[in-house]
N, C-alpha and C positions, 0 to 999 in steps of 0.2 A: 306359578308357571304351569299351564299344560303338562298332561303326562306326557302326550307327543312330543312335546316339544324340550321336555327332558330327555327324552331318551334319546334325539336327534342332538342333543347337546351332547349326552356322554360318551354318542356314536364316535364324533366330529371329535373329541378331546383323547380316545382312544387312540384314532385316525393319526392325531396330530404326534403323540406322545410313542409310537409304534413306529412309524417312517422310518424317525434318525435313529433308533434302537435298529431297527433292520440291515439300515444302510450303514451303521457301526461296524456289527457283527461278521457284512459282508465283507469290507473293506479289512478287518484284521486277517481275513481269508488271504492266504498267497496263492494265486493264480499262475504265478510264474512259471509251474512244471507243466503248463497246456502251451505243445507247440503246434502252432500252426502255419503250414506251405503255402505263399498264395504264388501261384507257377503263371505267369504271363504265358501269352501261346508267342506271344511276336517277339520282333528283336529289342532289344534293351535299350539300342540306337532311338525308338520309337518315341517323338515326343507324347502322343497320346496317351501315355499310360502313364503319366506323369500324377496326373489328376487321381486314378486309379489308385495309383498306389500312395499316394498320400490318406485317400480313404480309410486303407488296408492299416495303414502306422497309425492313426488316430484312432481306429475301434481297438488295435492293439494295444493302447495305453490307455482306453478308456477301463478296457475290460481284464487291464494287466496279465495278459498273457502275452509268450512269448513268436513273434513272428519271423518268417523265412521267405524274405521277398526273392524270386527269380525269375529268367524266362529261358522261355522255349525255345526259342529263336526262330521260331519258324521251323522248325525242322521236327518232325516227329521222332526220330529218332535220339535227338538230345531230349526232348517234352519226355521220355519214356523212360529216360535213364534217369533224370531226376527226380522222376516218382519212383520208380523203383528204389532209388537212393534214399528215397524221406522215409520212404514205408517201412528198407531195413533199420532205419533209426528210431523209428519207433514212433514217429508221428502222430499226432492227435486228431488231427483235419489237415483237409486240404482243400483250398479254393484253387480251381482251375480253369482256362479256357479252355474250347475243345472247339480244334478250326478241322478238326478231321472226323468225320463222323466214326469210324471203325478202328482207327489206330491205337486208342487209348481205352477200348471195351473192357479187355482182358485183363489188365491191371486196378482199372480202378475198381471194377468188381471183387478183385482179388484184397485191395484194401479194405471193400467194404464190408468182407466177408470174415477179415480181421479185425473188425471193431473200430477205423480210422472211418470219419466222419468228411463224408465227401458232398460238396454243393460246384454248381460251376458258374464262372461268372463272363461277362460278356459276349462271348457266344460259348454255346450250346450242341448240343447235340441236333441236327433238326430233328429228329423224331422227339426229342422232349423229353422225358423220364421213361422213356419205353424205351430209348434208344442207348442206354448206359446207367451204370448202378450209382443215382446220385441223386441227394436227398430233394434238392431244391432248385431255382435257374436264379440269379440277379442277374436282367439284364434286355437290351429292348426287344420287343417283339418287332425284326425284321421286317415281313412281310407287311406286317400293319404302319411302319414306321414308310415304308417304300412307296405303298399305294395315296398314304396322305402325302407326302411331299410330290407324287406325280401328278394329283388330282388339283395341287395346286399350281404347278406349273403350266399344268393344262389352261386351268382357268385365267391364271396371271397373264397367258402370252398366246393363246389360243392355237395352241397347236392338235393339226386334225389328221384326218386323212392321209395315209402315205407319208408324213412327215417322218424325217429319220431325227431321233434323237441318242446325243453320244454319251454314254455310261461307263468312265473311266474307274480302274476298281487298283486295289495295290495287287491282289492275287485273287483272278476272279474264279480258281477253284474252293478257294473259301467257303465254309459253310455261311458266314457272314454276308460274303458277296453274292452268294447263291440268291439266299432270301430275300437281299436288299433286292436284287436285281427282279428278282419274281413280283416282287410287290409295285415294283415302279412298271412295270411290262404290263400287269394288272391294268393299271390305269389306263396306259397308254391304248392296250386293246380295245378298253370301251369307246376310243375314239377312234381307233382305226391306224395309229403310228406304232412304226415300229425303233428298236432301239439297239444300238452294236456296243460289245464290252470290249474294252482294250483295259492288259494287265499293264501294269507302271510300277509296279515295286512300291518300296516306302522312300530309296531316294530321291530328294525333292527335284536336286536338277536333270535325275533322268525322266521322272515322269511329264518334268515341264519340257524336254524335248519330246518325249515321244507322244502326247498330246499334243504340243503344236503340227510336228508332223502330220497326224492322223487330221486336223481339222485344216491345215494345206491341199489332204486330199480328198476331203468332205465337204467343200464350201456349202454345199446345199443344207448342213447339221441347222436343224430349227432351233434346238439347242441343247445344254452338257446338265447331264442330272451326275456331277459325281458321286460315290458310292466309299467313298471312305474319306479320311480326314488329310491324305495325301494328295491324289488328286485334285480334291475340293481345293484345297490351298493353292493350287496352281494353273483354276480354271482360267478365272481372271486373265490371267498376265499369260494363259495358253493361246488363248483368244486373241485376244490385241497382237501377239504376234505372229497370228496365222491372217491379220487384215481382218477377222469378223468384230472389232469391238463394238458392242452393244449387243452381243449374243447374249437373250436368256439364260441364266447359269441358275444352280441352287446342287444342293446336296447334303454330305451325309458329315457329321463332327463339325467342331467348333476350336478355334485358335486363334487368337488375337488379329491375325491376316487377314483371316476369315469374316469373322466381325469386323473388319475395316474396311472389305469389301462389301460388307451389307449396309454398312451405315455409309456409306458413300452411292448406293445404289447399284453398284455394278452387280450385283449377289441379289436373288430377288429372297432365300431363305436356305437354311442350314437346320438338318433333322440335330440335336443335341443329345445326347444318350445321357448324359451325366453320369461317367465312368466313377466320379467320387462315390458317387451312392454304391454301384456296384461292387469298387472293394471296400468299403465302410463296414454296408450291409450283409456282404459276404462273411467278414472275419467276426463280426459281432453275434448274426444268427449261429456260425459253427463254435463259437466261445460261448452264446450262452446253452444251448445243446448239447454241447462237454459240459459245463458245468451244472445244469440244472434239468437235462432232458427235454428241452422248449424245442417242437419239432421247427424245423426252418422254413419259411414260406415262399413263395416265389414269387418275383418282385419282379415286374415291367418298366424301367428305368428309360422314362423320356420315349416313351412312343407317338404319342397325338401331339403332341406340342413343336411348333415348328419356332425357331429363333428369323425375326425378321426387321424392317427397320423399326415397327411400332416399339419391341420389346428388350434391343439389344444391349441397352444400357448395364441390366443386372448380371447377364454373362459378361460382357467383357469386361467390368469391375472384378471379376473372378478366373476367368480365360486362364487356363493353366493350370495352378496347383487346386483350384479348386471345379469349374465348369472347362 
């Protein structure tokens, strides 16, 4: 045999014989004394974050360390007692959302200046890492997520000029809603339409009245870009019972409804974020980080890709605990 070809042999037989030695050595490791927060910013009510936090409990058991699922409730003020409350106990990391740009500066700086290992996941700060002390973002790029889904609605249904289109949001001071909304306005500017935000909370049957409302006294809406996984869920059946059915719809999340309105047509597409990656990827980059120093990278989860009828099979096989 070749020298090469020895030595790429004994490379390869090294390779092989090193692995399961590694992955031994790691494994008799206990992980268990690494806790980690992953703090919802919404309410617990929230189907969405179902996905999310199934992520969170599988990198926790991959990576056997110990997790602290919670939420925010939407409320800054409980969001800020529960970090304060992980950080007196001495917390390891914390995955966070952050729907208030300024509310939550001061503390998690404060933990990162203690050695607690902070990343944030689903939304973000909008200034990005300039805008709060944290290592890493998992989660979609808004703006770019808004602008492809208006460019196609544009395209799909030809709306131009002076057309009004309606952008239902749960809380459209959200830094989430902000960006969504920025990115969809985007598009719409290039042709000259403009678009109105109505807040609808996360309950479902209030946002299905107070979107039908609004489009009773919109009939002229060219059509609904909703902007979060609540509304979206209640275009459809807003529509039909304001009399416009066959209005253009598309939007922002995915849930089994939702994908039944696309595969039936009524939905022309749905932006997908895949929250699973988000807390996966969140609790695993800050466990391996604690463990091994592997700095955490920032990860754009489901931005260009739109769910529509060519594609919707492999979400809704999944719709829930996992997409």
């Amino acid at each position: 045999m070749p020298a090469r070809s020895w030595i790429t042999a004994a490379l390869l037989l090294g390779t092989a014989l090193s692995a399961p030695l590694a992955h031994a050595r790691d494994a008799d490791t206990d992980w268990s004394n690494i806790n980690i927060l992953l703090l919802n910013w919404s309410q617990s009510s929230n189907p969405f974050f179902e996905a999310l936090d199934n992520g969170a409990m599988d990198a926790a058991e991959d990576q056997g360390i110990t997790l602290d699922i919670q939420f925010g409730e939407e409320d800054p003020v409980t969001q800020s007692n529960k970090l304060e409350a992980a950080i007196a106990s001495g917390v390891n990391g914390i995955s966070v959302g952050i729907a208030d740009d300024d509310a939550y500066d001061e503390i998690l700086c404060r933990a990162s200046e203690a050695g607690v290992a902070v990343v944030t996941n689903n939304i973000d700060d909008t200034r990005g890492a300039e805008g709060t002390c944290r290592l890493a973002f998992m989660g979609q790029d808004f703006v770019e997520a808004g602008y492809n889904l208006g460019k196609r609605m544009i395209e799909e249904h030809g709306i131009r000029e002076g057309d009004l289109v309606f952008t239902p949001v749960e809380a459209p001071e959200g830094s989430y809603a902000v960006k969504r909304h920025e990115g969809v306005q985007k598009a719409l500017s290039e042709v000259g339409a403009t678009s109105e935000i109505l807040g609808t909370g996360n309950d479902h049957g209030t946002a299905l009245n107070l979107m039908t409302q609004y489009l009773l006294g919109h009939p002229d809406v060219k059509a609904i870009i909703s902007l979060g996984q609540t509304p979206n869920s209640q275009a459809v059946q807003a529509a039909k019972d304001a009399g416009l059915e066959g209005l253009p719809i598309g939007g922002f999340d995915i849930s089994q409804s939702i994908l039944r309105d696309i595969a039936d047509g009524t939905m022309t597409a749905a932006v997908d974020q895949q929250p699973y990656s988000q807390g996966y990827y969140s609790v695993t980059q800050l466990a391996l980080y604690i463990k091994y120093g592997l700095y955490p990278s920032e990860m754009n989860t489901g931005g260009a890709g739109l769910v529509d009828k060519t594609n919707y099979q492999k979400a809704q096989e999944y719709a829930g605990a996992i997409r």
